[in-house]
C-alpha positions as CSV (number, residue, x, y, z in Angstrom):
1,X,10.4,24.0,7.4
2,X,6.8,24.7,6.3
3,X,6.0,21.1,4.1
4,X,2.6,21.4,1.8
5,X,1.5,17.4,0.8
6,X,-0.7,17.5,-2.2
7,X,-2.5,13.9,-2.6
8,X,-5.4,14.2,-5.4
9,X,-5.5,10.5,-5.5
10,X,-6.4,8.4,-2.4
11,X,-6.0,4.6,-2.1
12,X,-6.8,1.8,0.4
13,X,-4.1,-0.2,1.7
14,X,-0.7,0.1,2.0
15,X,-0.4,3.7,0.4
16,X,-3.3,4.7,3.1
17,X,-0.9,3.0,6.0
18,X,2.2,5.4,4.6
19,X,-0.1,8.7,4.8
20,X,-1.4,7.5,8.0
21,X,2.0,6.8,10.2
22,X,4.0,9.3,7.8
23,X,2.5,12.5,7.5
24,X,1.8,12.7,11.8
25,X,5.2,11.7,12.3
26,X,7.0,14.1,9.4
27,X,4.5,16.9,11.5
28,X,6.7,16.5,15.0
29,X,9.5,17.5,13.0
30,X,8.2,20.4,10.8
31,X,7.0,24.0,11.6
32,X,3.9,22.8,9.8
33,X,2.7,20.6,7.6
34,X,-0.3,21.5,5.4
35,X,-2.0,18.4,3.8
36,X,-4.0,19.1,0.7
37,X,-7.0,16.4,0.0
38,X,-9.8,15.5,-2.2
39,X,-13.3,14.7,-1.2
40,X,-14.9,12.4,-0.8
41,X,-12.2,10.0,0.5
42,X,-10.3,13.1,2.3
43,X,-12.9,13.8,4.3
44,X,-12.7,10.6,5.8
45,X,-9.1,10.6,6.2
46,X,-9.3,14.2,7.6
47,X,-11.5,13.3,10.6
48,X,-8.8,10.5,11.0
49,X,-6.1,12.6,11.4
50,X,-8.0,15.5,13.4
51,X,-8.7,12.7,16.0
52,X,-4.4,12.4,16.3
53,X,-4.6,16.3,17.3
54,X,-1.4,17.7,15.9
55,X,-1.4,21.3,16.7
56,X,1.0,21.9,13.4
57,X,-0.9,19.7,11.0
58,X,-3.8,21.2,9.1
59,X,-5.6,20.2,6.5
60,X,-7.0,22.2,3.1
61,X,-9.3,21.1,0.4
62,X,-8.2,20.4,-2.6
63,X,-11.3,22.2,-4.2
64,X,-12.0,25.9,-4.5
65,X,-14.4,27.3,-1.7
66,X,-18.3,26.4,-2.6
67,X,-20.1,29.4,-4.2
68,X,-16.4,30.9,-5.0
69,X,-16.2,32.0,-8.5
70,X,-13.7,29.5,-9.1
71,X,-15.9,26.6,-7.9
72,X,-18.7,28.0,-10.5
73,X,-16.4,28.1,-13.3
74,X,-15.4,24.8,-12.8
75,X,-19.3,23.0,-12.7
76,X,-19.3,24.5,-15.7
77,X,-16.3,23.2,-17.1
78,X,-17.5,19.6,-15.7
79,X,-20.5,20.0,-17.6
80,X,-18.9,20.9,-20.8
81,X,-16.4,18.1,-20.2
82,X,-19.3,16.0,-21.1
83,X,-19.6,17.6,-24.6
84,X,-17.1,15.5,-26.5
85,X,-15.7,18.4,-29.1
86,X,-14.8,20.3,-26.2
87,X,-13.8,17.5,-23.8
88,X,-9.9,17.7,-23.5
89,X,-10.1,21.7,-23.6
90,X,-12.4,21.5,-20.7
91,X,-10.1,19.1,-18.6
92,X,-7.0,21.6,-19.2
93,X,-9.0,24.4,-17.7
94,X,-10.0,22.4,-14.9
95,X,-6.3,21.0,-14.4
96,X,-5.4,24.8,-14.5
97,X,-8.1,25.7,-11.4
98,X,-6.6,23.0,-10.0
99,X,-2.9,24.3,-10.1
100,X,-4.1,27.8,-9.2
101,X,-5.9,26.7,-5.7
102,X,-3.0,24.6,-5.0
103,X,-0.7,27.6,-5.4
104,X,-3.1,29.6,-3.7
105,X,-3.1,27.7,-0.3
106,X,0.7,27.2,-0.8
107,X,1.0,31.0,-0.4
108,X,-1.6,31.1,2.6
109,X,0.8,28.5,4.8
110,X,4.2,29.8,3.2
111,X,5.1,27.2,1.9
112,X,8.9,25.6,1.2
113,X,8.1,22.6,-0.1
114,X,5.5,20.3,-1.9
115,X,5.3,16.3,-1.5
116,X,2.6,13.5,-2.7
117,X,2.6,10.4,-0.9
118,X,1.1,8.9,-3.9
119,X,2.1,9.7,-7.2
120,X,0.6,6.9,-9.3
121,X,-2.2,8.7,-11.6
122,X,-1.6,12.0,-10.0
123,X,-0.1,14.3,-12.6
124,X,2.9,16.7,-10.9
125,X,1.2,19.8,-8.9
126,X,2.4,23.1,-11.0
127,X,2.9,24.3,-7.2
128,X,5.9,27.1,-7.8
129,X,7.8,24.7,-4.9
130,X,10.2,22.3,-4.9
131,X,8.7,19.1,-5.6
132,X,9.1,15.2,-4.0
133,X,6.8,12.4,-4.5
134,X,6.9,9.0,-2.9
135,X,6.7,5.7,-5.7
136,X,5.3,2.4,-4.2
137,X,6.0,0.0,-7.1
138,X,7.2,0.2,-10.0
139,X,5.2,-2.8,-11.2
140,X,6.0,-4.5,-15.4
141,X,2.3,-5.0,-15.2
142,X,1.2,-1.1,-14.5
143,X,-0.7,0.7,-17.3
144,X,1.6,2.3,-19.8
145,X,-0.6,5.5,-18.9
146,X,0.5,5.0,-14.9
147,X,4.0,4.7,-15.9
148,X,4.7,7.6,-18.0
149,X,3.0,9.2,-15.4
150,X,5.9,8.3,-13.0
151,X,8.0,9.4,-15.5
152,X,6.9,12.6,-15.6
153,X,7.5,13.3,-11.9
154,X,10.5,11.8,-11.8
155,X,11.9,14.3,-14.3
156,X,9.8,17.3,-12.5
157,X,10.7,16.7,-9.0
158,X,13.3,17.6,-6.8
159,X,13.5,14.3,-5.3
160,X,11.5,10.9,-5.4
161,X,11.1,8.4,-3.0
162,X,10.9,4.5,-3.0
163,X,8.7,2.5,-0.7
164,X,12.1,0.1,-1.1
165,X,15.6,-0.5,-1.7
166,X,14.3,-2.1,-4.4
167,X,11.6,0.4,-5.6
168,X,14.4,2.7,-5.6
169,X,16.8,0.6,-7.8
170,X,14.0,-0.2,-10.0
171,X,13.2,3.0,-10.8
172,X,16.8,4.2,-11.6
173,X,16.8,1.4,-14.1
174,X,14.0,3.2,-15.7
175,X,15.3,6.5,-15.5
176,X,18.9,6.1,-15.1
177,X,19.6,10.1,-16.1
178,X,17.9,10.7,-12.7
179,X,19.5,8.1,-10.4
180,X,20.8,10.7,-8.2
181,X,17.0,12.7,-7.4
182,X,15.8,8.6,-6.5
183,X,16.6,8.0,-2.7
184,X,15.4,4.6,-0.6
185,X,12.7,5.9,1.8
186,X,11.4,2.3,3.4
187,X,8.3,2.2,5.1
188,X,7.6,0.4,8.6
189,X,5.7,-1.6,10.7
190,X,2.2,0.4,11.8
191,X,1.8,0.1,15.3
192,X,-0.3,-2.8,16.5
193,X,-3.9,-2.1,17.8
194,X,-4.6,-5.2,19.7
195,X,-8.0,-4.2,20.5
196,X,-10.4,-6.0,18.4
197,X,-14.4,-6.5,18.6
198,X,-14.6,-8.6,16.2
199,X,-14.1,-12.5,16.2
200,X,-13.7,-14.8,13.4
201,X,-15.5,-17.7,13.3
202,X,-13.0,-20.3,14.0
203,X,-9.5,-20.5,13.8
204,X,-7.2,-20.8,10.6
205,X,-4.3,-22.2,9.7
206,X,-3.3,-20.0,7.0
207,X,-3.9,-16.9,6.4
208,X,-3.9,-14.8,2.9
209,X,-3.9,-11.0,3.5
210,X,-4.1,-9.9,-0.4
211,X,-6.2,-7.7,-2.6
212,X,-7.4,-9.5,-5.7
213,X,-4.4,-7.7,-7.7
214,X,-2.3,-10.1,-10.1
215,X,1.1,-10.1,-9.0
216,X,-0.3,-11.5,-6.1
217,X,-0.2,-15.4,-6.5
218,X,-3.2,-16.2,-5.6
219,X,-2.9,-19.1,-8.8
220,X,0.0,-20.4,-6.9
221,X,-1.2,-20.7,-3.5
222,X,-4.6,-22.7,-4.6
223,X,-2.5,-25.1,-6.6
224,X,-0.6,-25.5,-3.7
225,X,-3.8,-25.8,-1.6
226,X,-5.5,-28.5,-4.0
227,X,-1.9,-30.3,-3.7
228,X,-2.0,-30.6,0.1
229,X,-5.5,-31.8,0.3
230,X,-5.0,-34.3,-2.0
231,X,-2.5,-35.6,0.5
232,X,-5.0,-36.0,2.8
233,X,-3.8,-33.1,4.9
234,X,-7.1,-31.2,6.7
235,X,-6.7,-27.8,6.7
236,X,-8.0,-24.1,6.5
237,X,-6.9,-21.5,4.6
238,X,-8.8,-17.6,4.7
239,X,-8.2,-14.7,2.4
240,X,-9.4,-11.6,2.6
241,X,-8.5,-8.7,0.4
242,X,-10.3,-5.8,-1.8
243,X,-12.0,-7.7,-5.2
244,X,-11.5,-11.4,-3.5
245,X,-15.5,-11.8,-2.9
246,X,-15.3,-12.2,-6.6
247,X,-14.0,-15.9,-5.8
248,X,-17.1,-17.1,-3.7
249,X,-19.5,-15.0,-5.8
250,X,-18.8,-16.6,-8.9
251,X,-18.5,-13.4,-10.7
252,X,-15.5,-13.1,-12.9
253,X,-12.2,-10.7,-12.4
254,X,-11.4,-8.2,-15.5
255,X,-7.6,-9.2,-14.9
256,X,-6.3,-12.7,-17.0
257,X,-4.5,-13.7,-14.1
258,X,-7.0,-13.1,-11.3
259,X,-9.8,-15.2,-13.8
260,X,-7.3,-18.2,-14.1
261,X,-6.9,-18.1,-10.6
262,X,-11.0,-18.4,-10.0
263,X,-11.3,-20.7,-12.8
264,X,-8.8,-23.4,-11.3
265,X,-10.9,-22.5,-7.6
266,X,-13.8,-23.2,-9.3
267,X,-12.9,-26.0,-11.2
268,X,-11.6,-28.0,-8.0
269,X,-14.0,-26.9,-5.7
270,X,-15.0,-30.0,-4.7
271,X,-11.7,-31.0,-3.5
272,X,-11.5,-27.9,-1.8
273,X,-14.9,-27.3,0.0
274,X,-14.4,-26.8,3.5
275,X,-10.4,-25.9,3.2
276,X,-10.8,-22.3,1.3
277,X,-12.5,-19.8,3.1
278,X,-12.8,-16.5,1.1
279,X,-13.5,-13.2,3.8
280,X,-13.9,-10.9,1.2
281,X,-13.3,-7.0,1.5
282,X,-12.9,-7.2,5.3
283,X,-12.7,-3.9,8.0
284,X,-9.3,-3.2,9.7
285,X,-10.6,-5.0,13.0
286,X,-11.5,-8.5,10.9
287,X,-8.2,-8.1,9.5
288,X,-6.6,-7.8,13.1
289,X,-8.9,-11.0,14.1
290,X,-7.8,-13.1,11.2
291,X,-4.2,-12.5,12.0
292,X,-4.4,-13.2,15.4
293,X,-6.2,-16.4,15.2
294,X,-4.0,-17.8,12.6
295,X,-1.3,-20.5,12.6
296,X,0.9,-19.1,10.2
297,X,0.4,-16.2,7.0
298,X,1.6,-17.1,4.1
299,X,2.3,-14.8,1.2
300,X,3.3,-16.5,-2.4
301,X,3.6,-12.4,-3.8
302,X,5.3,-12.5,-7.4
303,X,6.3,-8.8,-7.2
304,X,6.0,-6.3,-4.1
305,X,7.1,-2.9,-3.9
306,X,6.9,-4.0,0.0
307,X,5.1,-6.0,1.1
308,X,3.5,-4.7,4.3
309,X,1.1,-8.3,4.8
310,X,5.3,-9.7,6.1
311,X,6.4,-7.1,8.6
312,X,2.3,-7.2,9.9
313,X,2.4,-11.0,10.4
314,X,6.2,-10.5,11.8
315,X,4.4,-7.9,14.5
316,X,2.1,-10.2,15.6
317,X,4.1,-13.6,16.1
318,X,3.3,-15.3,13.6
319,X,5.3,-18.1,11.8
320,X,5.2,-16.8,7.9
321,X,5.3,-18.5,4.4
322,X,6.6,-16.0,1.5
323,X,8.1,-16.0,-1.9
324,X,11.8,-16.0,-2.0
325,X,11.5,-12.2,-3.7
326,X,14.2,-9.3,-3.3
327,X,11.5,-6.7,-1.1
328,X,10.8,-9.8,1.7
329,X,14.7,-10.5,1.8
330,X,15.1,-6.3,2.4
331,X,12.6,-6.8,5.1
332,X,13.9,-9.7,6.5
333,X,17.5,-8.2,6.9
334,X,16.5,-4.7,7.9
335,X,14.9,-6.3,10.9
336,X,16.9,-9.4,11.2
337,X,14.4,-11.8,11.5
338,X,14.8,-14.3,9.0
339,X,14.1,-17.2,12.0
340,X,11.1,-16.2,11.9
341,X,10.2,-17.1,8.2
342,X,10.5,-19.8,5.0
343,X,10.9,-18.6,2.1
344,X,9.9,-20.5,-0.8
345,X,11.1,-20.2,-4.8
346,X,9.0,-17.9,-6.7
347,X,5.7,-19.9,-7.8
348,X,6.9,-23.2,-7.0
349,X,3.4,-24.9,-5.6
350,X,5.0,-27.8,-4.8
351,X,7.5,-26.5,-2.7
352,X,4.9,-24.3,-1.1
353,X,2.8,-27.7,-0.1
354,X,5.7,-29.1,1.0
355,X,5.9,-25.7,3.5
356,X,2.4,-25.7,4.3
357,X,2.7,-29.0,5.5
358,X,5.3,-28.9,7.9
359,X,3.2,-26.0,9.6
360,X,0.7,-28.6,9.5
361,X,2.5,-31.5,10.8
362,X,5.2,-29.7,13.3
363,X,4.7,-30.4,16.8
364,X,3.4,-26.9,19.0
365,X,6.5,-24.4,19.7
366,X,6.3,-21.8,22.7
367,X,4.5,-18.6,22.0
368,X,6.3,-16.2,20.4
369,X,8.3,-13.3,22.5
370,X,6.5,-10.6,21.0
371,X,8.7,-8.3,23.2
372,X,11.7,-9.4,21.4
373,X,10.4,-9.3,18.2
374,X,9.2,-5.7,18.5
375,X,12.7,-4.9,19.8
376,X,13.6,-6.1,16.2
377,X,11.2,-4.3,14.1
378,X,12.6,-0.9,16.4
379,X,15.6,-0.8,14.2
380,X,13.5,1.0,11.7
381,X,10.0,2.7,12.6
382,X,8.0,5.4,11.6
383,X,10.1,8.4,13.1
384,X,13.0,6.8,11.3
385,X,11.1,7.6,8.1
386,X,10.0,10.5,8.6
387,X,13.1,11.4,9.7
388,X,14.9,10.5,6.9
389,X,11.9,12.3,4.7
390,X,12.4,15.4,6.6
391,X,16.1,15.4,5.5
392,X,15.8,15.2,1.8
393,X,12.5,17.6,2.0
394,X,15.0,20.1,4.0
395,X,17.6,19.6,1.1
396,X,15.8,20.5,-1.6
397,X,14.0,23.8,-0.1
398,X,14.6,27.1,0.0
């Protein structure tokens, strides 16, 4: 089976870990795979992926060849675009180049089948192939725009695919005409680079692994935070995330939520100077560091489509704090690892104080058997995925 991947849209995170551990893997098992990506971001990811050297796995821009006639009709397209009268004409051209180099490159490889491993604002490629698309949340708080967009590929694919059992399930209450094209595809843990440079500069006791995105609970955990120090309790809590500089750089989040979360920081810094360390925007070897010089991560999430931050902490040994919500109990049971984490009622700070302090206050336990743990998270790894991706890409083609 010849599979073409058509990602216009890139994103950091956890739909960056899928493509990453995914599309290699779904390569082993395919005649080829032919990934199609924008620039800049794709070049980036491209010279990622060339480093795996995957004889089968190629990659293709997503824009036509420079100087190609194509390419000239659409800088001038771009620069009408800019006209407003002819604005929305401009854009259906453009979204017509689009469709014709994708079709163009799908004929090049031959082609059976098209996938996006992220379908968010990406409309649904008019590639002349069967079409699948993987769905990462299916968040209440999403942009209307975002989720008619899902719509629309739900009802023009072949097949979708949810991050979750409980993606999955959401979605067919969204759509439930098209429950039967909606399969479970859960993601796993990325394997563990252990090798880090970089050194934090002390330890932690908690650890917050976030981007500055609402649903996180960021309000929850720094009402649970001021809680615990006004118990006298000395401690030190780090986050790191994408947007979380905003918190020690006094600017203000766009996102009600997010604000109210800054405001209440603000408003009791004083209380919590010296227990609330904000990392910021951190690389991938800062985010290794963090966890591995933590006590404990915890992770008060309102809504997940997965929640990758839990099976990460559960890789590296670490005792975890998290939200009793229905994607950390899937993880949980997948793996069977439940002794390894608390889970506390959904935005309950109290509760979560209550946790926090028992990390706190517990006397030292033995160092976790990280070779039994990663015997655990073996029941379901990246092959597994793939695996089960190549399946459903094999029953829809040709």
């Amino acid at each position: 089976m010849r599979v073409l991947i058509v990602d216009e849209c890139m994103a950091p995170g956890g739909v960056e870990t899928l493509q990453l551990n995914l599309v290699p893997e779904l390569a082993k098992l395919c005649e080829s795979v032919v990934w199609v990506l924008p620039l800049p971001y794709g070049q980036a990811l491209r010279e990622r992926i060339l480093q795996l050297d995957i004889p089968n796995l190629v990659t293709e821009n997503l824009l036509w060849p420079r100087g190609s006639i194509h390419q000239l009709q659409n800088a001038t397209l771009r620069r009408l675009s800019d006209i407003r009268i002819l604005n929305s004409q401009a854009k259906r051209l453009m979204r017509k180049s689009m469709d014709l180099r994708i079709r163009e490159v799908a004929r090049k490889h031959r082609s059976h089948c098209c996938l996006s491993t992220f379908v968010f604002s990406q409309p649904p490629p008019a590639s002349g192939l069967p079409l699948a698309g993987f769905v990462c949340d299916v968040n209440p708080i999403l942009p209307e725009w975002i989720r008619d967009n899902m719509l629309r590929w739900v009802v023009a694919s072949q097949a979708i695919f949810g991050i979750s059992e409980f993606t999955s399930e959401a979605l067919r209450l969204l759509t439930p005409e098209y429950a039967a094209k909606i399969h479970a595809i859960p993601i796993a843990a990325p394997p563990l680079i252990r090798m880090s440079s970089y050194r934090p500069a002390s330890q932690s006791d908690f650890y917050f692994p976030a981007a500055a995105n609402e649903h996180k609970g960021h309000l929850t955990l720094f009402q649970a935070c001021l809680a615990l120090a006004r118990r006298g309790a000395a401690f030190k809590l780090v986050l790191s995330g994408p947007g979380t500089e905003n918190f020690s750089a006094g600017r203000p989040f766009d996102k009600p939520a997010m604000e109210e979360a800054r405001d209440f920081l603000e408003r009791n810094r004083a209380e919590l100077n010296g227990c609330v360390r904000i990392a910021g925007d951190v690389t991938k070897a800062e985010v290794d560091a963090l966890y591995g010089s933590t006590r404990c991560v915890v992770l008060p999430s309102r809504y997940e489509g997965f929640g990758l931050p839990l099976v990460e902490a559960l890789q590296r040994g670490k005792d975890v704090l998290c939200s009793d919500i229905p994607p950390f109990r899937e993880q949980l049971a997948r793996y069977g690892v439940f002794d390894r984490v608390q889970l506390i009622p959904l935005g309950d700070a109290v509760r979560l104080a209550d946790a926090m302090e028992q990390v706190l206050t517990k006397r030292p336990v033995p160092v976790c058997d990280l070779g039994e743990i990663n015997q655990r998270l073996a029941r379901w790894t990246w092959a597994d995925v793939a695996g089960r991706c190549y399946e459903y890409l094999r029953a829809i083609s040709p």
